[in-house]
C-alpha positions as CSV (number, residue, x, y, z in Angstrom):
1,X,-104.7,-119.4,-66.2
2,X,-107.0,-122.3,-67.1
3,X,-106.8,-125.5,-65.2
4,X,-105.6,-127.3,-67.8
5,X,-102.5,-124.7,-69.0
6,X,-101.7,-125.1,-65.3
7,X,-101.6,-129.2,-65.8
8,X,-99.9,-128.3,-68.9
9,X,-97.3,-126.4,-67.0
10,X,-96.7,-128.7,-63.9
11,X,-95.6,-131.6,-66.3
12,X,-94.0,-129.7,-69.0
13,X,-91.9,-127.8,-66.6
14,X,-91.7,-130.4,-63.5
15,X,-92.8,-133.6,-64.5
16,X,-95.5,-133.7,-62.6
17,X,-98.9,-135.6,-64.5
18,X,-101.5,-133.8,-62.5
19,X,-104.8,-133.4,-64.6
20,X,-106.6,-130.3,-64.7
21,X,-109.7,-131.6,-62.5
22,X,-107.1,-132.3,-59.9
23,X,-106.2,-128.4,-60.2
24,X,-109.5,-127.4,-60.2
25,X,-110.1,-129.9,-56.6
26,X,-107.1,-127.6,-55.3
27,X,-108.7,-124.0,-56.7
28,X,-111.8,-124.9,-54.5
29,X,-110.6,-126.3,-51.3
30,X,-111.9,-129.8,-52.0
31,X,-107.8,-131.5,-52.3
32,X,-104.4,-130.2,-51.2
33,X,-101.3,-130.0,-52.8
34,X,-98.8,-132.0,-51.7
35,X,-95.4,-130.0,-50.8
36,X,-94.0,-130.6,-54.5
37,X,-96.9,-130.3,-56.0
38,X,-97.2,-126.8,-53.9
39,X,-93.4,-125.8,-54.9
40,X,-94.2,-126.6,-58.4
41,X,-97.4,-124.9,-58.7
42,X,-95.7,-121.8,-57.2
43,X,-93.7,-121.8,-60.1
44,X,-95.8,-122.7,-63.0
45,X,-97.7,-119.6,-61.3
46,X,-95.0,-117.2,-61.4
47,X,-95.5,-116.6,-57.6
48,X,-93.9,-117.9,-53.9
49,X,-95.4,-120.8,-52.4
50,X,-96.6,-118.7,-49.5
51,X,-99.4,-116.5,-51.9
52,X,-101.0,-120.1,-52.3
53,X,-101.6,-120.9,-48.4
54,X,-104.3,-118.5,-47.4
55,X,-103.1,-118.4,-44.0
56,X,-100.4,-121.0,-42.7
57,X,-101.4,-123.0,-39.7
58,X,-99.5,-125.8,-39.4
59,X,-95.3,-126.1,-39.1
60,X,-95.6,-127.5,-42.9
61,X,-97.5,-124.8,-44.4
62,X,-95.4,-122.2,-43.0
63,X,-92.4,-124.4,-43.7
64,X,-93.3,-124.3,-47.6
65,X,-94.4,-120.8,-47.6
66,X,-91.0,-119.6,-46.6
67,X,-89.5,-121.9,-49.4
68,X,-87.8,-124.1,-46.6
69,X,-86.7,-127.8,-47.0
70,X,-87.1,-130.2,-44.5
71,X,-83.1,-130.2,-44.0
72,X,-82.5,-126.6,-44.2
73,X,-85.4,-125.5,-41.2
74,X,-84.0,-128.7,-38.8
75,X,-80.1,-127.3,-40.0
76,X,-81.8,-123.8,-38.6
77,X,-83.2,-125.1,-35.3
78,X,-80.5,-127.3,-34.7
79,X,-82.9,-130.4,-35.0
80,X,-81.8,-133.6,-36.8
81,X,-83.6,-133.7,-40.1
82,X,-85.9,-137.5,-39.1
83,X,-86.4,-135.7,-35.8
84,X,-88.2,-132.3,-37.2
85,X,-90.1,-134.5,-39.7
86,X,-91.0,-136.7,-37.3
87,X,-92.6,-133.9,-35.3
88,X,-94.2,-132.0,-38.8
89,X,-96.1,-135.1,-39.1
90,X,-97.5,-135.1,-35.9
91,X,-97.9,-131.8,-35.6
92,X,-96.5,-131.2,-32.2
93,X,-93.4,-129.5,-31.2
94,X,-90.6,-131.0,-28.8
95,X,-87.7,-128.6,-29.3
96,X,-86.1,-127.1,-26.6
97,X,-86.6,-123.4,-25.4
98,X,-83.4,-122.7,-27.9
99,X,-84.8,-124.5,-30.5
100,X,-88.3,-123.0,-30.6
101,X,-86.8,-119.8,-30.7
102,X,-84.6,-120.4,-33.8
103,X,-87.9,-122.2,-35.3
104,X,-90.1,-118.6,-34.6
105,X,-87.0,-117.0,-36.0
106,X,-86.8,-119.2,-39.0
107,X,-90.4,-118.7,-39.5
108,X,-91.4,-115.6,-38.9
109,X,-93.8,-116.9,-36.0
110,X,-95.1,-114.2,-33.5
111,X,-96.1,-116.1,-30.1
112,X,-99.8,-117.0,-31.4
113,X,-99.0,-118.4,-34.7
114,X,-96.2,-120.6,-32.9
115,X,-98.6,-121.8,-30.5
116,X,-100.9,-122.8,-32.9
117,X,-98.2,-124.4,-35.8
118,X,-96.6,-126.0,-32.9
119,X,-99.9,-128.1,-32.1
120,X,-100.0,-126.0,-28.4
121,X,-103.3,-124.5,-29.1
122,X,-105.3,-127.1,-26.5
123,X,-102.4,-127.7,-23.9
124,X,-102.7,-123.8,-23.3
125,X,-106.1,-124.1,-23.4
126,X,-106.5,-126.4,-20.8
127,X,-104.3,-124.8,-18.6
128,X,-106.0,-121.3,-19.2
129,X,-109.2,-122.9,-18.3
130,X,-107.7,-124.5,-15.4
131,X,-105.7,-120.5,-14.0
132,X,-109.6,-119.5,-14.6
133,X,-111.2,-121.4,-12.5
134,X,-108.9,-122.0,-9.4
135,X,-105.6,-120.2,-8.2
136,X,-104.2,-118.6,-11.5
137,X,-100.9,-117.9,-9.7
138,X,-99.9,-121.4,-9.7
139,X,-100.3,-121.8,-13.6
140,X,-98.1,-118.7,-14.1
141,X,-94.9,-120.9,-14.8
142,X,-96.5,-123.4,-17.0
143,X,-97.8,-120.8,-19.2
144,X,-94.8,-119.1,-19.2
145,X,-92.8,-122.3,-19.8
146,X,-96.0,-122.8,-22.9
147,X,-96.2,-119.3,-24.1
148,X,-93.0,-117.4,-25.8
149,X,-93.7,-114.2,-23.5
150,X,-92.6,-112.2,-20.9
151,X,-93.7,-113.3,-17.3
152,X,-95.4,-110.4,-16.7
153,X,-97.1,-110.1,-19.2
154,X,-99.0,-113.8,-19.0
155,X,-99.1,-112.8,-14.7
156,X,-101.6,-110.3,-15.7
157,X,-103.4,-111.7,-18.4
158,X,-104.0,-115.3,-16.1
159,X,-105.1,-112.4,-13.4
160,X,-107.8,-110.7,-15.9
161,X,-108.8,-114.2,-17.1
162,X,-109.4,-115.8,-13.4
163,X,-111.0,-112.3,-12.4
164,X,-113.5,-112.0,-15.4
165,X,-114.2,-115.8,-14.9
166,X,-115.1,-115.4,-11.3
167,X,-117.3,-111.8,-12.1
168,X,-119.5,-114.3,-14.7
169,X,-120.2,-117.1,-11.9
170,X,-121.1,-114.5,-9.4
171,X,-123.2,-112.9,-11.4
172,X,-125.0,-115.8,-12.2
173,X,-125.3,-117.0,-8.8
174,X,-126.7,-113.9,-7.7
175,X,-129.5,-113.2,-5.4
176,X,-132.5,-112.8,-7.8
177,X,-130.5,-113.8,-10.6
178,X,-133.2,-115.0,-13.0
179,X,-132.6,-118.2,-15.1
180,X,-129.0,-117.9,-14.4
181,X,-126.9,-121.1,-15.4
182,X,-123.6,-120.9,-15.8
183,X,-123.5,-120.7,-19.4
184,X,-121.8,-117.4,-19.4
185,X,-118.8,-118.9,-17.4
186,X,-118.8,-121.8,-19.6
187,X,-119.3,-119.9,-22.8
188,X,-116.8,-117.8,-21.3
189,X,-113.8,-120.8,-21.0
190,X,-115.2,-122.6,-24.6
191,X,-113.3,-118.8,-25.9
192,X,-110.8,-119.0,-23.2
193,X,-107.4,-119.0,-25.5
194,X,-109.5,-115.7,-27.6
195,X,-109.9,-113.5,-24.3
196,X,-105.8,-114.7,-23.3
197,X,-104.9,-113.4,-26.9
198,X,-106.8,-110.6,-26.5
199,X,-105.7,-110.0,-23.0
200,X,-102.1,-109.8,-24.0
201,X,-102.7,-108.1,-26.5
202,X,-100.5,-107.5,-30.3
């Protein structure tokens, strides 16, 4: 559909006056749709809002890919409505432990993706960089408190993360080690949340 049937079809059908080189700006990445403008695009589309978010990062692109309203996802996660908003703005997440599993529920959010949409992605971060480099066992209930996952599960992967760590510095302080300077270690916790992903595996 050309942009301009598509500017057609959001005003005809919505009432929304978008012009076509506004469309066009949303084809290629250059502007984003607003969550009406998304809803209404959907439909002028024939598809769900979700086919139009390549991949849903934040809690208000997966929000609008699952067709939720503001009320009905705080209703779900027994929120107050200004509360949740407040939060989707900012992008960070202060629901309980009950909550944040009726939002992954509501969502569809395996423990990565709620991570990430809930603005955790450099709290964990820091606190797997931190395990790394000193006593991992004493991070094992933040990151558990952080991270929607079995204890065990996070116990081992902070283990394999502080270990591996540890095998890079001492390699690179090595006897005879030539030009060794740390970058491994460091290059090692710039990819720290990758290799805890990884560690845990799907």
């Amino acid at each position: 559909m050309a942009p301009g049937h598509v500017a057609y079809g959001l005003r005809a059908q919505y009432g929304l006056f978008v012009d076509p080189d506004t469309v066009v700006a949303w084809e290629r990445g250059l502007a984003v749709p607003g969550e009406q403008e998304l809803t209404a695009l959907a439909g002028v589309l024939w598809c769900s809002p979700a086919e139009l978010i390549a991949a849903p990062t934040t809690l208000r692109e997966h929000r609008v890919a699952r067709g939720l309203s503001v009320e009905e996802l705080a209703r779900r996660t027994g929120v107050a409505p200004a509360a949740y908003q407040r939060m989707e703005n900012e992008g960070r997440w202060r629901g309980n432990e009950r909550q944040t599993v009726a939002l992954a529920e509501a969502l569809g959010l395996g423990p990565r993706s709620l991570i990430t949409a809930t603005g955790g992605d450099e709290p964990l971060a820091e606190l797997l960089r931190d395990a790394a480099t000193t006593r991992w066992q004493a991070y094992v209930k933040p990151a558990v408190k952080l991270v929607p996952l079995p204890r065990p599960v996070v116990e081992s992967a902070l283990r394999e993360l502080h270990a591996e760590y540890h095998a890079r510095m001492a390699a690179t302080s090595s006897w005879g080690a030539s030009g060794a300077t740390g970058d491994e270690g460091r290059a090692f916790l710039d990819e720290i949340t990758g290799h805890f992903w990884a560690a845990v595996g799907p």
